[in-house]
C-alpha positions in Angstrom: -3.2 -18.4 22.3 -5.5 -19.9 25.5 -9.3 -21.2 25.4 -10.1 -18.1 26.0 -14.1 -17.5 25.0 -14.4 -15.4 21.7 -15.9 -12.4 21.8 -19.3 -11.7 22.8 -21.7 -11.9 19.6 -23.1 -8.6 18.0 -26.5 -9.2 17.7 -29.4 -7.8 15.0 -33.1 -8.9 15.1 -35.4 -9.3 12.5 -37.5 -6.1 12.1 -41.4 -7.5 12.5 -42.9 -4.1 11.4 -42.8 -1.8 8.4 -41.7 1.1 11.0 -39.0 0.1 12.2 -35.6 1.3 10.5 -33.7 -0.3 7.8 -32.1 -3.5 7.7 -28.3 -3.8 6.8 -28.0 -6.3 4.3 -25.3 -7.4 2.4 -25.9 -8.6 -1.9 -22.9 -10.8 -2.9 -21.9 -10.9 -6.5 -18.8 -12.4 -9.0 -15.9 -10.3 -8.5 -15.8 -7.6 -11.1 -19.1 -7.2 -10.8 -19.0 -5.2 -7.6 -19.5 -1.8 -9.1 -22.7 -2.7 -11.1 -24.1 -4.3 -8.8 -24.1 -1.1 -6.4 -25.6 0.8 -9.5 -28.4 -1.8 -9.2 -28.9 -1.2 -5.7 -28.7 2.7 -5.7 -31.8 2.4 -8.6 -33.6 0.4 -6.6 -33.9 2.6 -3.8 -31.2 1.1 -1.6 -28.8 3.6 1.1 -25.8 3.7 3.0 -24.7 1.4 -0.6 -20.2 0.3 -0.1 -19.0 -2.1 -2.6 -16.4 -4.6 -1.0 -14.9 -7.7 -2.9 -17.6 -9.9 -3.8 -20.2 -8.2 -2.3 -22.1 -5.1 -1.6 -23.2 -3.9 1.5 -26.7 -1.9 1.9 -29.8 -0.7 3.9 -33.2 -0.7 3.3 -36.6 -2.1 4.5 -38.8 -5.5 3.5 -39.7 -3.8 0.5 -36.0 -3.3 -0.7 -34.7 -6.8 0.9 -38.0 -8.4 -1.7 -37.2 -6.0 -4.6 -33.7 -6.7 -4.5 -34.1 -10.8 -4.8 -36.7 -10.2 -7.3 -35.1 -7.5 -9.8 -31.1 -7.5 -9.3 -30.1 -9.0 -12.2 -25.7 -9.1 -10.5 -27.4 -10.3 -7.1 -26.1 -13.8 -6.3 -27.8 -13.6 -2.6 -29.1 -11.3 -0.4 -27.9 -12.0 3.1 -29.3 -10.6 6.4 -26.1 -10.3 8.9 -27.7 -11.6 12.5 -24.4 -11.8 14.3 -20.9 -11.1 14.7 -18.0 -12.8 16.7 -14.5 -13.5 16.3 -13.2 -16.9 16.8 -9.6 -18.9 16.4 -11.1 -22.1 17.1 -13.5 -24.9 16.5 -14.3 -24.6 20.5 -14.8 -20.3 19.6 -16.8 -20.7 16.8 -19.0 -23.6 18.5 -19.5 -20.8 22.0 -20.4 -17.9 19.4 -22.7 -19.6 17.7 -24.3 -21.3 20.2 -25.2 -18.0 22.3 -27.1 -16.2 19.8 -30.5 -16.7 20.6 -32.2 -19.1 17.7 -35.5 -18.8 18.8 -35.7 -15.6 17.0 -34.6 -17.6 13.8 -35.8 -21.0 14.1 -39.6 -22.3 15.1 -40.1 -25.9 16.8 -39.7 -28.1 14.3 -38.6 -26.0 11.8 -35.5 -27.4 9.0 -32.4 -25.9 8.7 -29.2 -25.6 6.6 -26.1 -24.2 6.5 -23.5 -22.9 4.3 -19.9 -21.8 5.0 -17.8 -19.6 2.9 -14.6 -19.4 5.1 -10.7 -17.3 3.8 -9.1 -18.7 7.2 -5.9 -20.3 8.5 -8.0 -21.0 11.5 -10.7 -22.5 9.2 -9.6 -24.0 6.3 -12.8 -26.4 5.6 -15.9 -25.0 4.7 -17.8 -28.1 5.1 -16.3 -28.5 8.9 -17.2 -25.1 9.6 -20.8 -25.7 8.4 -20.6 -28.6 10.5 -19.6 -27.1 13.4 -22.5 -24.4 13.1 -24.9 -26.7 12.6 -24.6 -28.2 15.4 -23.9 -25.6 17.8 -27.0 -24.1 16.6 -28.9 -28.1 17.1 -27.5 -27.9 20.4 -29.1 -24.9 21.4 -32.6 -25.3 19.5 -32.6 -28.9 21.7 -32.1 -27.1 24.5 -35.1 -24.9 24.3 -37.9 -27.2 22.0 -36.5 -30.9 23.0 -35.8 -31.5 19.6 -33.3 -30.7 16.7 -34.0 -28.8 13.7 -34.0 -31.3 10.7 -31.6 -30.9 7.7 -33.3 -29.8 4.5 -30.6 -28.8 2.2 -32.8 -27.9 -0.6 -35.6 -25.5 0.7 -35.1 -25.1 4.9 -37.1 -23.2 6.7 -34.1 -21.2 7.4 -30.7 -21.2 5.6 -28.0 -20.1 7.5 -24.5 -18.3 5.8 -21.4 -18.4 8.2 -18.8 -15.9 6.2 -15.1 -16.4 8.0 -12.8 -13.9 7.0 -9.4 -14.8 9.1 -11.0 -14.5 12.7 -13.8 -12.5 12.2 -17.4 -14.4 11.6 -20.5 -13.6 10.6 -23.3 -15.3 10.6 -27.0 -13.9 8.0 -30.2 -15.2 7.6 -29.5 -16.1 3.2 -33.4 -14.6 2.0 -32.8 -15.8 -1.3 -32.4 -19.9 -0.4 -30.8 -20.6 -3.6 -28.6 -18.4 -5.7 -30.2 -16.1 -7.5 -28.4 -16.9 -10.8 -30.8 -19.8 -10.9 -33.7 -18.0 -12.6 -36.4 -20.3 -11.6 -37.1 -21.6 -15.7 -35.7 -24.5 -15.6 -32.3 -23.6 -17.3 -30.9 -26.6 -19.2 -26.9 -26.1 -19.0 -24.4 -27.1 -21.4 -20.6 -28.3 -20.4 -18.7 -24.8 -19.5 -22.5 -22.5 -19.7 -22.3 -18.9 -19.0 -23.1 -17.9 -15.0 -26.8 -15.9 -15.6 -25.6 -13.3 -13.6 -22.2 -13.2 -15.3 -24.0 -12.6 -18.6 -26.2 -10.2 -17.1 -23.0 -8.3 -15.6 -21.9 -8.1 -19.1 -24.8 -6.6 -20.6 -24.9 -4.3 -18.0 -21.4 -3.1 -18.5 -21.8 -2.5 -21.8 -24.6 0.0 -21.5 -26.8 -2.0 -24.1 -30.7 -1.8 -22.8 -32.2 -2.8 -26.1 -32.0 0.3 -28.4 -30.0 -1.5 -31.1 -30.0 -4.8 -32.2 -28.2 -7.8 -30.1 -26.7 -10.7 -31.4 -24.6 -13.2 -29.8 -22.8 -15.3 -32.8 -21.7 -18.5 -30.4 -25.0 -18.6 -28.5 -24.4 -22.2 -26.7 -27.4 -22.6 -24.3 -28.6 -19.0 -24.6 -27.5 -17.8 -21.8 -26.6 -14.0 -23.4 -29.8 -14.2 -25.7 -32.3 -14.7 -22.5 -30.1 -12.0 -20.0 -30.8 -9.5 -23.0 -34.2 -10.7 -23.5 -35.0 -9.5 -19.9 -33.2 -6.5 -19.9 -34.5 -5.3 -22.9 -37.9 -6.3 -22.0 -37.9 -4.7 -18.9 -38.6 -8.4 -17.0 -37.0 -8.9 -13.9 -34.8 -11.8 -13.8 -36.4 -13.7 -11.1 -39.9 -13.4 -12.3 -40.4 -16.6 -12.6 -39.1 -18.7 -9.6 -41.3 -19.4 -6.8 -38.7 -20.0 -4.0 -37.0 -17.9 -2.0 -35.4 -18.0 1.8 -37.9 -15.2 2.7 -40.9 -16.9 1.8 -40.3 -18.9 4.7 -39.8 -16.2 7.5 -42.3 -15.9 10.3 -42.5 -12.1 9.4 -42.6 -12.8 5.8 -45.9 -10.3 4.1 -47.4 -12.1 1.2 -49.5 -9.2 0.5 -46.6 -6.5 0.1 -44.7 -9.7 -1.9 -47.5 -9.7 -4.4 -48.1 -6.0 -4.9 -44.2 -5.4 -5.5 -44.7 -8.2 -8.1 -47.5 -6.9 -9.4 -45.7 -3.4 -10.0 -43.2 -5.6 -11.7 -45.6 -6.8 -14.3 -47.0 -3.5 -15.2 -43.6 -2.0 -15.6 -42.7 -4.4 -18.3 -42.3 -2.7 -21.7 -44.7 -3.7 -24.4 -42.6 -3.8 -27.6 -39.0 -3.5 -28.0 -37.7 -2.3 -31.1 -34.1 -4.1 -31.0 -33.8 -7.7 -32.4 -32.2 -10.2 -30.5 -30.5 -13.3 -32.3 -28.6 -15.8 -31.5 -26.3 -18.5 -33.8 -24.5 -21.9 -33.3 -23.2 -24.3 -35.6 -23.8 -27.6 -33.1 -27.1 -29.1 -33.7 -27.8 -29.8 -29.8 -26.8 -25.8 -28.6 -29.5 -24.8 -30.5 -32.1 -27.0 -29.4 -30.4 -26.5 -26.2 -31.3 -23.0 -26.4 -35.1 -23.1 -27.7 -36.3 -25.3 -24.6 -34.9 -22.7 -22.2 -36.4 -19.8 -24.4 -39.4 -21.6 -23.8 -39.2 -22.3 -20.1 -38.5 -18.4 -19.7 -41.5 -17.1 -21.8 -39.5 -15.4 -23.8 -40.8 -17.1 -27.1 -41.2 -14.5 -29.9 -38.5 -12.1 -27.9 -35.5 -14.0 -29.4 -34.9 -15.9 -32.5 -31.7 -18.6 -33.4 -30.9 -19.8 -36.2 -28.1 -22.9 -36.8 -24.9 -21.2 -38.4 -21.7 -21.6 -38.1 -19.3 -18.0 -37.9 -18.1 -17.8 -41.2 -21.6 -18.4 -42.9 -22.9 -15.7 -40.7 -24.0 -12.7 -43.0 -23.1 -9.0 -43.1 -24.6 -7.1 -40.5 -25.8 -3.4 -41.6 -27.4 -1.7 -39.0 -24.7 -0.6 -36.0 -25.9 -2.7 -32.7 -24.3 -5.1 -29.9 -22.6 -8.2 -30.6 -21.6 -10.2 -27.9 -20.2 -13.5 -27.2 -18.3 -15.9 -24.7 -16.0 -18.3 -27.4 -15.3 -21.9 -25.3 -12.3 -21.3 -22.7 -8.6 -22.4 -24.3 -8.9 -25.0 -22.0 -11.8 -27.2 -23.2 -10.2 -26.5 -27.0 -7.6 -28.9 -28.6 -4.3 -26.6 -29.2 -4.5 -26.6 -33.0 -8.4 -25.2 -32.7 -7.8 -22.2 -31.3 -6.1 -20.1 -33.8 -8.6 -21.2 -36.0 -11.5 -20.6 -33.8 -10.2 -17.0 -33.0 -9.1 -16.4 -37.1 -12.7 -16.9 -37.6 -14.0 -14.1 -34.8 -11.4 -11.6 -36.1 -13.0 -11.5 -39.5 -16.5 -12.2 -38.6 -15.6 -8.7 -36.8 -13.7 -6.9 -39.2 -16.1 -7.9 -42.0 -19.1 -8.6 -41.2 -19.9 -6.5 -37.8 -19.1 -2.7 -39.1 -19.9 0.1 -36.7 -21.3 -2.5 -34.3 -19.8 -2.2 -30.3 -17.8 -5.9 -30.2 -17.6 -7.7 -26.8 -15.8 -11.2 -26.1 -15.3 -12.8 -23.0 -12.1 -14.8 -23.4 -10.0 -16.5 -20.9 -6.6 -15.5 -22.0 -4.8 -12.4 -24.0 -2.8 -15.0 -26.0 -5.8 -15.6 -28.1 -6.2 -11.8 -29.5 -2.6 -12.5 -31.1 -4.9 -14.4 -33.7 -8.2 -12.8 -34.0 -6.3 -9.5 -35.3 -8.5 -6.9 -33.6 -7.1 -4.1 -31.1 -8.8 -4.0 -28.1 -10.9 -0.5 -26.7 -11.3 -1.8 -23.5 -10.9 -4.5 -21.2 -12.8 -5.9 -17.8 -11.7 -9.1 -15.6 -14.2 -10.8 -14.4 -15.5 -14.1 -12.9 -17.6 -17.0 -14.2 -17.2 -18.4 -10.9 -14.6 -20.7 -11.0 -12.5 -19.0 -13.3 -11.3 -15.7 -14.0 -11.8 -14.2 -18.0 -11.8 -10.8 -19.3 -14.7 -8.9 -21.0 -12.6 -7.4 -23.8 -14.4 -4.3 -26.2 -13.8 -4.1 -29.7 -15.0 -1.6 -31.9 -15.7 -2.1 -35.6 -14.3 0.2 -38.5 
């Protein structure tokens, strides 16, 4: 195929007023989580709501676009689509980028980064991509101010998401700045922690929303303990982070930002009858977790206790138990049977008429634990794919 110039850019605006119709936006999520995450959306108020792979596509106005980075607990970013194009080559995606008009997007003087996420023979490289948007986009900022937009990787002014899916590209405005699995507390992470909006996906597959009791039996950093905390509380899970890319728009409305948080707060629930506990046997999981209870303000909402499975005690009352065992492949050979010996009877035993949910990375393990499974979910932690496998207890 020639030089020939890609095609010419579909264009959307930022809306400026409250009037003006809804914006298409576009959530992205783990895979798996797709469905859930559209159930999220359609309480929230969102329309025209499809679920693709890895993300959700949606309209709705600032209100929604606020609501939705502040309360969707599957959400990893909320993405305003400004353009489309499709390209074959570096020179294609330079000329597509480079004719939407940044002005819109970008102030004199303002920072700027970019992020690629590309599935493309044609672009194999996210980080050349990026590159290559970046600077067509420098290029034509120069040409209007005299001057480049500087690189802030951390908190631009505008951060900038080229999606390549074979030719087609598509470039958003990312309102959320950072993904919104980073709850804003300060989350201390262990080697191999649950994603936050992994855990959350969990919970909300189940159907627990804090009528029973939750317990999580191999807590690690907390992860489970604070997702349920939230949920059951009523808290949304961005409550307490400060950043986002919105804040930062030249049509952003503090006012409406604050009221929608302030409806927030007075839709929290009061008292919550379900306990929700956590256990560990290693010292430094534990203390691992308290800090980040801490850091979420979720003291008195959660309690952990150092224990190791098979010193765990009976639980009477039916409720949730939930946990995500270490992947086979951070466990010496010769541990796991014993690891999964000692969930089978913590289940059959010691968890009657409880709902059982484990996140494992392989069937093979089951063959020791004993259990037959009800149900079973893949799912994502990101980098790897597990299953969310249902027990239930005789």
């Amino acid at each position: 195929m020639g030089e020939e110039s890609p095609s010419t850019p579909t264009l959307v605006h930022l809306r400026n007023t409250e009037r003006e119709a809804f914006m298409k936006l576009i959530a992205q999520t783990l895979a798996g989580l797709e469905p859930v995450l559209a159930r999220e959306l359609e309480a929230l108020g969102a329309s025209q709501i499809t679920a693709m792979e890895g993300e959700v596509s949606f309209e709705g106005d600032r209100r929604i676009l606020y609501r939705a980075n502040l309360e969707l607990r599957t959400a990893l970013k909320i993405l305003y689509p400004v353009a489309t194009f499709r390209a074959q080559t570096d020179q294609h995606l330079y000329d597509g980028i480079n004719h939407i008009d940044w002005r819109r997007y970008l102030e004199a003087g303002a920072s700027l980064a970019v992020d690629a996420d590309c599935v493309s023979t044609f672009f194999p490289k996210n980080g050349a991509a990026a590159l290559r948007c970046r600077d067509a986009i420098g290029d034509r900022v120069e040409k209007r101010y005299g001057e480049r937009p500087s690189i802030d990787s951390r908190q631009p002014d505008t951060r900038v998401h080229l999606s390549i899916r074979g030719d087609f590209c598509q470039i958003s405005l990312d309102s959320s700045g950072t993904p919104l699995n980073n709850r804003g507390y300060g989350h201390e992470a262990l080697d191999h922690s649950l994603n936050e909006v992994l855990a959350a996906g969990m919970l909300l597959l189940s159907g627990w929303k804090g009528e029973t009791d939750f317990t999580d039996p191999m807590c690690g950093s907390g992860t489970l303990l604070m997702e349920a905390a939230m949920l059951a509380w009523n808290i949304p899970p961005l409550m307490n982070r400060e950043y986002f890319g919105f804040k930062k728009w030249s049509n952003f409305d503090a006012g409406l930002w604050e009221e929608i948080k302030g409806n927030a707060r007075e839709n929290m629930r009061t008292s919550v009858s379900a306990k929700i506990s956590g256990f560990d046997s290693a010292f430094q999981a534990l203390r691992t977790t308290e800090r980040n209870i801490q850091s979420a303000r979720l003291v008195g909402k959660v309690s952990v206790e150092r224990l190791s499975l098979e010193k765990q005690k009976v639980r009477n009352s039916p409720g949730m138990i939930m946990m995500c065992p270490p992947s086979t492949d951070t466990l010496k050979e010769e541990e796991i049977p014993q690891l999964y010996k000692q969930i089978g009877e913590l289940v059959r035993k010691k968890c009657v008429g409880s709902t059982v949910y484990i996140l494992i990375s392989s069937d093979e393990v089951l063959k020791y634990a004993g259990l037959g499974i009800v149900s079973e979910t893949e799912l994502s932690n990101g980098t790897e794919l597990r299953r969310l496998v249902r027990f239930e207890s005789d």
